[in-house]
N, C-alpha and C positions, 0 to 999 in steps of 0.2 A: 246082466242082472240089473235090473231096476229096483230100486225100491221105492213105497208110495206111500207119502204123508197124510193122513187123515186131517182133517181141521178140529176135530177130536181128538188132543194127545193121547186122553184114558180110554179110547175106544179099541173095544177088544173083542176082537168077535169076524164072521164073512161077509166081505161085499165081493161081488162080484167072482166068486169060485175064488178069492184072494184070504188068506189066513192075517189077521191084523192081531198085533200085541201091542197094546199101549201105541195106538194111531199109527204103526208102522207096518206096514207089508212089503213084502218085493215078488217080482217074478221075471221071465225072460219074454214072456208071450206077447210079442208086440202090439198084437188090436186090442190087448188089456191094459197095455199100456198109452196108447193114444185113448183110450176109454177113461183110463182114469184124470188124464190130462182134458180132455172134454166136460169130464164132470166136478172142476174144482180141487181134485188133488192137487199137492206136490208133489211132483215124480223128480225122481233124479237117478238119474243110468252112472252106474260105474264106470263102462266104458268108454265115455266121452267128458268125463271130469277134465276141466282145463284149470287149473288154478289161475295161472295168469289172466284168466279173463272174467273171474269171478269177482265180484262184490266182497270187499272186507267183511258183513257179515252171513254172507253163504259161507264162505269160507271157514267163519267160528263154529257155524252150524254144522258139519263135515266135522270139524276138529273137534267136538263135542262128539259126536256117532262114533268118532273112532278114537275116545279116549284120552283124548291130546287138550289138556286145559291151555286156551288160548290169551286167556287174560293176560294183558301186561304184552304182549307179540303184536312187532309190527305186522304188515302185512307182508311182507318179503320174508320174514321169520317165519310167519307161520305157514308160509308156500312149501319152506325148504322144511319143517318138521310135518308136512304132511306128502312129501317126497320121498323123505325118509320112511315112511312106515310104509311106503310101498317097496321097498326094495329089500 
């Protein structure tokens, strides 16, 4: 599963046979997903999320989508409580 950022957070509506709710959609279909990477999205796959090689603020950005207020977390803090909510 991929999900894909709009550069429109309030954008809500079809691009690309993709359902967007407030600039966010996902899907699994890959040539829509190199499509939407080709055309300025943010894409971001769930199954290749690496914390450890991510940027302290991707990281917040993730920990926001899933709930997890990061303010005040190191970056190794906020590794291990977004480790945590996958298990």
């Amino acid at each position: 599963m991929a999900r894909i950022y709009s550069n429109n957070k309030k954008y809500n509506g079809i691009s690309a046979g993709i359902n967007f709710v407030n600039g966010v959609g996902e899907t699994e279909i890959s040539h829509l997903i190199s499509w939407f990477n080709e055309n300025g999205y943010t894409v971001v796959e769930d199954k290749i999320l690496n914390y450890d090689d991510m940027k302290y603020k991707e990281l917040t950005e993730v920990a926001k989508e899933k709930g997890i207020n990061g303010i005040g977390l190191k970056k190794d803090e906020l590794i291990k409580k977004l480790k945590e909510m996958e298990e």
